[in-house]
ROVEXTOR-110659 format. One record per residue: residue number from 1; x, y, z of N, C-alpha, C in turn; residue in one letter. Coordinates in steps of 0.02 Angstrom, whole numbers. Each point is the difference from the previous one (the first is absolute). Example, Ala and Ser with C-alpha at 12.3 -4.5 7.8 and 13.67 -1.06 7.14 Angstrom:
# residues 2
{torvex 1; n.x 660; n.y -284; n.z 390; ca.x -45; ca.y 59; ca.z 0; c.x 45; c.y 60; c.z 0; nupa A} .
{torvex 2; n.x -18; n.y 53; n.z -36; ca.x 42; ca.y 59; ca.z 3; c.x -39; c.y 55; c.z 37; nupa S} .
***
This chain:
# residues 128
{torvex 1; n.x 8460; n.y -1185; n.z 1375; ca.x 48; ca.y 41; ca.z 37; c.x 30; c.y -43; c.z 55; nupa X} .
{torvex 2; n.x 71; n.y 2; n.z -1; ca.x 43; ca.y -23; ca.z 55; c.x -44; c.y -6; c.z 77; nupa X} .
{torvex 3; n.x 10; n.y -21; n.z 42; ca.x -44; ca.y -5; ca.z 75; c.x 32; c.y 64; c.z 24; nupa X} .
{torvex 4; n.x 65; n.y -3; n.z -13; ca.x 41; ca.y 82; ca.z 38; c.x -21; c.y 39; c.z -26; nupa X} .
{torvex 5; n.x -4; n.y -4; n.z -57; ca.x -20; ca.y 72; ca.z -11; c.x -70; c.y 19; c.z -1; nupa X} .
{torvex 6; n.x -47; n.y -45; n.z 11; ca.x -71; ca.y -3; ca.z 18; c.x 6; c.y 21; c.z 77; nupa X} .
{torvex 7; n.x 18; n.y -9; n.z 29; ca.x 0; ca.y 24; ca.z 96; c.x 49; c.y 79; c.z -19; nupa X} .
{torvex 8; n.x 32; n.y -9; n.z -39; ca.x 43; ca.y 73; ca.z 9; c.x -45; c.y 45; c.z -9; nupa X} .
{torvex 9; n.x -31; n.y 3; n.z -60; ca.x -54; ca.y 49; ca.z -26; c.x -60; c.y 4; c.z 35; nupa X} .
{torvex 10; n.x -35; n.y -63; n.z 54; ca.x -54; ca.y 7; ca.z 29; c.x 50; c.y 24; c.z 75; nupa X} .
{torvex 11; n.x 46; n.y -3; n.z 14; ca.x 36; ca.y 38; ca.z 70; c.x 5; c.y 67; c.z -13; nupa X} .
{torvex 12; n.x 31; n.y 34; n.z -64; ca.x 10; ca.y 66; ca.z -34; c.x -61; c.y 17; c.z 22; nupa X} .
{torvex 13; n.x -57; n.y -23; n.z -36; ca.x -77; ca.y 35; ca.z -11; c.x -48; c.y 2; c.z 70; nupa X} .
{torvex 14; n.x 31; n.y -57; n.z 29; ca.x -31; ca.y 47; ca.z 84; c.x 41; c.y 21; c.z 47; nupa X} .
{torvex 15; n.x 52; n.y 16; n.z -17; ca.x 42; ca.y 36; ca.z 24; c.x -30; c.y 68; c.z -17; nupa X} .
{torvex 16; n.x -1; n.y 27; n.z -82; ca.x 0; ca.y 65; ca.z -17; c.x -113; c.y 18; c.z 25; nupa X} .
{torvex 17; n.x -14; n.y -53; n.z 11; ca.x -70; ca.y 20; ca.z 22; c.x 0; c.y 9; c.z 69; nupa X} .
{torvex 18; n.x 34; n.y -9; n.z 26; ca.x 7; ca.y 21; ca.z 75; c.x 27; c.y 67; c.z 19; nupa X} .
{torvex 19; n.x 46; n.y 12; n.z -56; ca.x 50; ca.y 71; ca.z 3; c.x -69; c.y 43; c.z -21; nupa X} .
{torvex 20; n.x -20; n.y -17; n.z -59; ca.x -72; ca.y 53; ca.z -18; c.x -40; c.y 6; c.z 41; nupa X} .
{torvex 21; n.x -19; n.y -42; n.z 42; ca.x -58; ca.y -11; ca.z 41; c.x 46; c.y 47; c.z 72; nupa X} .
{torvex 22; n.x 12; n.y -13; n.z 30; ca.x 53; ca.y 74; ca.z 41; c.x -3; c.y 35; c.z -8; nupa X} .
{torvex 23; n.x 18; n.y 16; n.z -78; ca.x 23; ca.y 106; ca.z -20; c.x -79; c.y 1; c.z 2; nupa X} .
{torvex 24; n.x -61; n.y -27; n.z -24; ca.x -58; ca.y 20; ca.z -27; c.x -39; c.y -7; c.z 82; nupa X} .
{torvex 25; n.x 13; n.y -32; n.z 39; ca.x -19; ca.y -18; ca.z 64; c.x 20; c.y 84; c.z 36; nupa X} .
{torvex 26; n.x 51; n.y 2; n.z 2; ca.x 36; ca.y 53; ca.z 47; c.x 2; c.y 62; c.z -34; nupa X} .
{torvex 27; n.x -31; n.y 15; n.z -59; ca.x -19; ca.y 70; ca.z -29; c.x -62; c.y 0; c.z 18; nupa X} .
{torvex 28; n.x -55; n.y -52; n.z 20; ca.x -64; ca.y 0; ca.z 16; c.x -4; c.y 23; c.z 50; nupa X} .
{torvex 29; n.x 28; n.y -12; n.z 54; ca.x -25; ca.y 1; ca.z 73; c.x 10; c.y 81; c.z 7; nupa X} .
{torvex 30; n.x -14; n.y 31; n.z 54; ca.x 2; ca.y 72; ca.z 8; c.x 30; c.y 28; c.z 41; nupa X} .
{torvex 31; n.x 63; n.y -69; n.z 26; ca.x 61; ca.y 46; ca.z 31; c.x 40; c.y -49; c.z -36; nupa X} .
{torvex 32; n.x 75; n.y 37; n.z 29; ca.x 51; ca.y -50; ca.z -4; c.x 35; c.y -41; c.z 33; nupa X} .
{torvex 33; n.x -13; n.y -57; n.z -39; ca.x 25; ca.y -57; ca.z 49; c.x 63; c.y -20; c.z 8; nupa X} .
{torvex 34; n.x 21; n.y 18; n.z -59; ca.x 74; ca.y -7; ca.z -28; c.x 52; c.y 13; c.z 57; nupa X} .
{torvex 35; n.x -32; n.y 73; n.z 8; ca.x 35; ca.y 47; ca.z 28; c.x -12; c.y -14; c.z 72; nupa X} .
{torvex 36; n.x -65; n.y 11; n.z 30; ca.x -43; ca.y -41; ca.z 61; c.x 62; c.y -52; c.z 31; nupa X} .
{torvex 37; n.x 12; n.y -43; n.z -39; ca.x 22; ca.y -56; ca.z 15; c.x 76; c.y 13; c.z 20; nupa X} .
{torvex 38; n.x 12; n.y 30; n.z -42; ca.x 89; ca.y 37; ca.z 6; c.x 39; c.y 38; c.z 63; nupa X} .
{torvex 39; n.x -82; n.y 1; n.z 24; ca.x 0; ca.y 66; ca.z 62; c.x -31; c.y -61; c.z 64; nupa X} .
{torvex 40; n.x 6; n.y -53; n.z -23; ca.x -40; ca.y -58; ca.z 72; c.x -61; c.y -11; c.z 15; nupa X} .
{torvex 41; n.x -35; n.y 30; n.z -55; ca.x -76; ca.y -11; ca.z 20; c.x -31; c.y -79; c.z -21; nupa X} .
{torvex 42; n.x -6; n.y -40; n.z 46; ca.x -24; ca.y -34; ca.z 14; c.x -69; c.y -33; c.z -27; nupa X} .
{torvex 43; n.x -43; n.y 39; n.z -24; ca.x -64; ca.y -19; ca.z -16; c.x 6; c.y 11; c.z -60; nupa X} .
{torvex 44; n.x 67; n.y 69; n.z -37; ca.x -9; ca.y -7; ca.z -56; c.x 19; c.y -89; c.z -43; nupa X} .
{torvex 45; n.x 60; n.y -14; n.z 22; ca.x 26; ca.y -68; ca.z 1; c.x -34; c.y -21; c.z -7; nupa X} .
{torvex 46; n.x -38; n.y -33; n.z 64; ca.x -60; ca.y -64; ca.z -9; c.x -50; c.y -4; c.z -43; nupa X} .
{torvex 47; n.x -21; n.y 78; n.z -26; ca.x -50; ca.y -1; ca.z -41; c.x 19; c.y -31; c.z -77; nupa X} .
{torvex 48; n.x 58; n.y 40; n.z -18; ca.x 52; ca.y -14; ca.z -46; c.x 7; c.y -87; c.z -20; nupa X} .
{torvex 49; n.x 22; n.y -21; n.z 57; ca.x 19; ca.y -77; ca.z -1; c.x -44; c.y -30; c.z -12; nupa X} .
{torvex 50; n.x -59; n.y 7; n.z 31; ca.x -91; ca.y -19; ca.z 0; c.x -5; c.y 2; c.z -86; nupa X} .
{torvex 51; n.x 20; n.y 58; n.z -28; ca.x -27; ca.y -19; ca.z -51; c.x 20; c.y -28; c.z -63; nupa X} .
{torvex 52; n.x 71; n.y 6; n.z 30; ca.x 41; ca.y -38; ca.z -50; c.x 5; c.y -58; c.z -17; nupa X} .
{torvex 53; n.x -28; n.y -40; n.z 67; ca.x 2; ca.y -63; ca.z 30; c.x -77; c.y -22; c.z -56; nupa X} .
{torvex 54; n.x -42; n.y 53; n.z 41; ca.x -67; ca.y -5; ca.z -60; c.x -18; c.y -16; c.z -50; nupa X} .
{torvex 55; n.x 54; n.y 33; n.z -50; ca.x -3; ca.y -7; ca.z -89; c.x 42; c.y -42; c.z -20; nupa X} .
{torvex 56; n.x 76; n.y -26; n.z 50; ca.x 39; ca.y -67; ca.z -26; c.x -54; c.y -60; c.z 3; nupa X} .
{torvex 57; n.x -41; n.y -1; n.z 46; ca.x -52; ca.y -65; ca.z 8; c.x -22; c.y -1; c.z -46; nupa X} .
{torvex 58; n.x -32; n.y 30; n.z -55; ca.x -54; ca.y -19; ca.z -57; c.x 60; c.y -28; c.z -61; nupa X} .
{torvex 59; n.x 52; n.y 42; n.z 14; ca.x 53; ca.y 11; ca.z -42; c.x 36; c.y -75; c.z -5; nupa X} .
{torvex 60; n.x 11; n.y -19; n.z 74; ca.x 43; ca.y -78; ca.z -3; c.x -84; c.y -43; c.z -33; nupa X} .
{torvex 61; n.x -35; n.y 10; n.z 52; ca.x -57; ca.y -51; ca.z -35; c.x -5; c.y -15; c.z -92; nupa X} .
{torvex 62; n.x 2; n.y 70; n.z -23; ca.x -9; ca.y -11; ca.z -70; c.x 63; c.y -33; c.z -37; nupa X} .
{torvex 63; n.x 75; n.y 23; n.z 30; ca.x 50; ca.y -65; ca.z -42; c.x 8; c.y -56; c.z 36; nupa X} .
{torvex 64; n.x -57; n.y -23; n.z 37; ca.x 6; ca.y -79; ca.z 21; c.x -74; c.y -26; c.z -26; nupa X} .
{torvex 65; n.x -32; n.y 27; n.z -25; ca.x -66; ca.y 2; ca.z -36; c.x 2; c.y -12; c.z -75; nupa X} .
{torvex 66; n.x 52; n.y 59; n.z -38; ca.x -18; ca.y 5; ca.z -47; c.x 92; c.y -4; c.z -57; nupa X} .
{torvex 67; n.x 15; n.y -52; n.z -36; ca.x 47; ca.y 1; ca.z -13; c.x 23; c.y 36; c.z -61; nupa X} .
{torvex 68; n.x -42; n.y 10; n.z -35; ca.x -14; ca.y 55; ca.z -71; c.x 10; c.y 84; c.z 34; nupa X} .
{torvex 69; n.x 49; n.y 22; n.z -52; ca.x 30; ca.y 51; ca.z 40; c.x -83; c.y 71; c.z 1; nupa X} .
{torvex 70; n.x -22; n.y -2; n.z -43; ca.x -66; ca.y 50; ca.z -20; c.x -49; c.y -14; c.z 57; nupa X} .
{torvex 71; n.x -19; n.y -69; n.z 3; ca.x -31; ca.y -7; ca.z 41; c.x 25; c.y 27; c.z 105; nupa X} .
{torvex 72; n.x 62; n.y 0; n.z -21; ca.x 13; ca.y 14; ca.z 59; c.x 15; c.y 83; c.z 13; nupa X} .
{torvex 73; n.x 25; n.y 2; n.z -51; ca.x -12; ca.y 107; ca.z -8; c.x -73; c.y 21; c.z 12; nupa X} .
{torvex 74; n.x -38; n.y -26; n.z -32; ca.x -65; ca.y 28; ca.z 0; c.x -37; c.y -9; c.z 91; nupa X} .
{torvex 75; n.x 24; n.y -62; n.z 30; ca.x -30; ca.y -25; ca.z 69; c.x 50; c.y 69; c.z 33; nupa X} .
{torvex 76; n.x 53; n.y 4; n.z -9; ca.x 36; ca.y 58; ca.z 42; c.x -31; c.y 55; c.z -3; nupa X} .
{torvex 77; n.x -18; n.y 17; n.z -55; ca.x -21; ca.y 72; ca.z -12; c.x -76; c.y 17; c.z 16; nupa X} .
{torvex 78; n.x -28; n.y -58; n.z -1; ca.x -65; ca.y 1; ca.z 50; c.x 15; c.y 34; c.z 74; nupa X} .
{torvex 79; n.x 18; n.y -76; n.z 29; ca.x 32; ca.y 8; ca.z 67; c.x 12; c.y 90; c.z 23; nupa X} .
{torvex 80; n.x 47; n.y 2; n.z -47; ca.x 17; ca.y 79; ca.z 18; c.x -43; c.y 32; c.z -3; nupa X} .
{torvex 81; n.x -31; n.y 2; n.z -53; ca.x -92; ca.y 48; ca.z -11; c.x -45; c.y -2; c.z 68; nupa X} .
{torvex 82; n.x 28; n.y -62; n.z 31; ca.x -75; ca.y -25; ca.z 50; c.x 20; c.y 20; c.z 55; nupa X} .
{torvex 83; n.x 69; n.y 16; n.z 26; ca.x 58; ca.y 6; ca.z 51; c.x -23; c.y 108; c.z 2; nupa X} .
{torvex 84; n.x -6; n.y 21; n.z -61; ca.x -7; ca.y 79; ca.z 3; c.x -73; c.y -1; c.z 6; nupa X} .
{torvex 85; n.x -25; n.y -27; n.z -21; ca.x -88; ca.y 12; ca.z 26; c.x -22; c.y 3; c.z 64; nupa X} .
{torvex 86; n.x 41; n.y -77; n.z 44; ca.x 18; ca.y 18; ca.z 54; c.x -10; c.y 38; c.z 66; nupa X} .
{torvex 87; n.x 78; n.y 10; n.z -47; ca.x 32; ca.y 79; ca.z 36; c.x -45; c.y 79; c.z -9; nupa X} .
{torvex 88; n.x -22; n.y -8; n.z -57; ca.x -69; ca.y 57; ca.z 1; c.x -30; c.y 1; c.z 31; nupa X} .
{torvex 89; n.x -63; n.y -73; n.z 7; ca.x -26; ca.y 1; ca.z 63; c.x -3; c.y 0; c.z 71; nupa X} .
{torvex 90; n.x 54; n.y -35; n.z 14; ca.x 19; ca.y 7; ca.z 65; c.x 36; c.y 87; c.z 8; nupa X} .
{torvex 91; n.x 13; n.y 27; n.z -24; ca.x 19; ca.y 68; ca.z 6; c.x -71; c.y 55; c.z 16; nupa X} .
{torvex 92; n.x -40; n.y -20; n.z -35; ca.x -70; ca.y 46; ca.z 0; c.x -18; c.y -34; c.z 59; nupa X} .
{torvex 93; n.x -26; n.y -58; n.z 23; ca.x -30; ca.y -19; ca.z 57; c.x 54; c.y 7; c.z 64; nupa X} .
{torvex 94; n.x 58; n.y 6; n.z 16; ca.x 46; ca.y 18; ca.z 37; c.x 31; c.y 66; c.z 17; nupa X} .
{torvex 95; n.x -43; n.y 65; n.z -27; ca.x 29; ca.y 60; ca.z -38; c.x 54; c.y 24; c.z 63; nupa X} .
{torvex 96; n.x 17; n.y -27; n.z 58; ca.x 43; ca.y 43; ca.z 19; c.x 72; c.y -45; c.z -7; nupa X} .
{torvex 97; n.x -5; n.y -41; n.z -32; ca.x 90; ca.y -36; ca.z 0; c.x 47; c.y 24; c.z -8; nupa X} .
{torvex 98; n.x -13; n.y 91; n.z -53; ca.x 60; ca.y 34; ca.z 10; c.x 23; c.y -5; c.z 84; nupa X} .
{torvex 99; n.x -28; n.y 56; n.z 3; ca.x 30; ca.y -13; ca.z 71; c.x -1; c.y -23; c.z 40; nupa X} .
{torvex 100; n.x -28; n.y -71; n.z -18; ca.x 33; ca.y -69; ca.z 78; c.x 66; c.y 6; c.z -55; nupa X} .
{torvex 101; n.x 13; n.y -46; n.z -54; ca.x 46; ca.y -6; ca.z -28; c.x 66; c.y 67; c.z 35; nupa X} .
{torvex 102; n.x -18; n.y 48; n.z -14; ca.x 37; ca.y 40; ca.z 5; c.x 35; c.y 15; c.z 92; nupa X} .
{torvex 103; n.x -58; n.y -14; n.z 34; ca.x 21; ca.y 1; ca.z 78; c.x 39; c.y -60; c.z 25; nupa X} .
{torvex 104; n.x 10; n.y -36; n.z -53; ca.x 30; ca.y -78; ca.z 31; c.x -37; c.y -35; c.z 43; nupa X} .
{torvex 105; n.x -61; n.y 8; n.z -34; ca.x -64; ca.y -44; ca.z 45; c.x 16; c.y -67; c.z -34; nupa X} .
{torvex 106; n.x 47; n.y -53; n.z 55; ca.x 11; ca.y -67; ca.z -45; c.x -66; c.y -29; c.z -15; nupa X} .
{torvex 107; n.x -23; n.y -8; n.z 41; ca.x -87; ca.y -34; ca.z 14; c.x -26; c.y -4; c.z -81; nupa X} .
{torvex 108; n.x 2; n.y 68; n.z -6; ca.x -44; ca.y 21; ca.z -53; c.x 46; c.y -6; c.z -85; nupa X} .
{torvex 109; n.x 70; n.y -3; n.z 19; ca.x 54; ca.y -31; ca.z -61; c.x -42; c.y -102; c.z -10; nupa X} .
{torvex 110; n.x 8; n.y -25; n.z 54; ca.x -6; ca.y -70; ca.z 15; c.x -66; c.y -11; c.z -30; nupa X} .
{torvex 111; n.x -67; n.y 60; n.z 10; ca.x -85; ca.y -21; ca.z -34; c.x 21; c.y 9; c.z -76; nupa X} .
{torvex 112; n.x 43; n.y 46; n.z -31; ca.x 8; ca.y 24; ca.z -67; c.x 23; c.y -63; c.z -26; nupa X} .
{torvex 113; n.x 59; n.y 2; n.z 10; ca.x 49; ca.y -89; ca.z -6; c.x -53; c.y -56; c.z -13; nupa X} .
{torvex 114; n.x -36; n.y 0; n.z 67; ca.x -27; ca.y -88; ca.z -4; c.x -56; c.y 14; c.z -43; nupa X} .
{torvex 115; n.x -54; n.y 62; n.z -32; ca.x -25; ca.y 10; ca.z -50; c.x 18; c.y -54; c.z -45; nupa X} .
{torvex 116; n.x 50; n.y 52; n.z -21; ca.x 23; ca.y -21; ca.z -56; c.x 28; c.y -74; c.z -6; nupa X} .
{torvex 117; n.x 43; n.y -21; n.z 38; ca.x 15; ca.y -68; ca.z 28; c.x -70; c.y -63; c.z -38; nupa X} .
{torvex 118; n.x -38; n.y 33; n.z 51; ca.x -61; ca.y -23; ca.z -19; c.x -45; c.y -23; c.z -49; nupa X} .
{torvex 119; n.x 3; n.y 52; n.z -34; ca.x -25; ca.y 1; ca.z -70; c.x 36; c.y -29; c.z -58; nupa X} .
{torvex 120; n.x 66; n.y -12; n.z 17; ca.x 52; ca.y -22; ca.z -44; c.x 11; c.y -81; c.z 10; nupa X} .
{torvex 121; n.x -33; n.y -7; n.z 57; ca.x -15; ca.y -63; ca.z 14; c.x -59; c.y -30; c.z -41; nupa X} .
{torvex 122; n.x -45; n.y 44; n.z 10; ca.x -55; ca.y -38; ca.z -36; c.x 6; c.y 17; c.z -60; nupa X} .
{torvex 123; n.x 37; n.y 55; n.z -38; ca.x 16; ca.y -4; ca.z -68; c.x 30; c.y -57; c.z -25; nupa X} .
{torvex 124; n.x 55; n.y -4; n.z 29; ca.x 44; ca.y -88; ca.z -8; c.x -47; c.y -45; c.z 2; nupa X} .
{torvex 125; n.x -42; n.y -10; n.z 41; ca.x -15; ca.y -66; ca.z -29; c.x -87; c.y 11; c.z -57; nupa X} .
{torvex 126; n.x -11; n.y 71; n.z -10; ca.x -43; ca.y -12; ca.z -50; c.x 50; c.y -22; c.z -83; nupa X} .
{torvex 127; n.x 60; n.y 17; n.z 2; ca.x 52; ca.y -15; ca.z -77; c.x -13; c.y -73; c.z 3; nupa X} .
{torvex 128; n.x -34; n.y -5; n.z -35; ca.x 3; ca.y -93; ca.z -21; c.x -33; c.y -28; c.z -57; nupa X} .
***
């Protein structure tokens, strides 16, 4: 396959795993952030960004890791698996983030965020 069209199709494919990972991210959580965010809330944002920031890390790691396109679908779709497990846990051990999230407790947007941040860090560099 052409080199272009090898980066087009691995740009397409974490492009559209990022869009999935959002809608499936932001139907999870138990407010809305969407909306949260639309309205200036602050912590919803950061949390948001935190985790977006989160799941691109495993995500870039695996197409600078892995040049076979399967191999690199399959490292994404981990990533994402490991990114909602997560977010489960830190939800049960945190049980009131609705409503920091919801009060515009940034503090508590910024612990959600760097979570995830976090973990997406050390996901990235377990892809190898």
């Amino acid at each position: 396959m052409p080199a272009i069209l090898n980066y087009l199709l691995h740009l397409a494919t974490a492009v559209a795993l990022v869009m999935i990972f959002f809608a499936l991210y932001t139907r999870m959580t138990p407010y809305d952030e969407v909306k949260l965010i639309r309205e200036g809330n602050h912590a919803a944002a950061l949390s948001l960004g935190g985790t977006l920031i989160g799941f691109s890390l495993p995500l870039a790691s695996a197409l600078l890791n892995y040049g076979d396109y399967y191999l690199f679908l399959g490292w994404g779709a981990g990533a994402m698996l490991i990114q909602v497990l997560v977010f489960h846990g830190t939800m049960r051990l945190l049980k009131m983030s609705k409503d920091q999230i919801e009060s515009d407790n940034s503090a508590f947007g910024v612990l959600l965020g760097s979570i995830s941040i976090a973990i997406g860090l050390v996901n990235a560099g377990s892809v190898s």
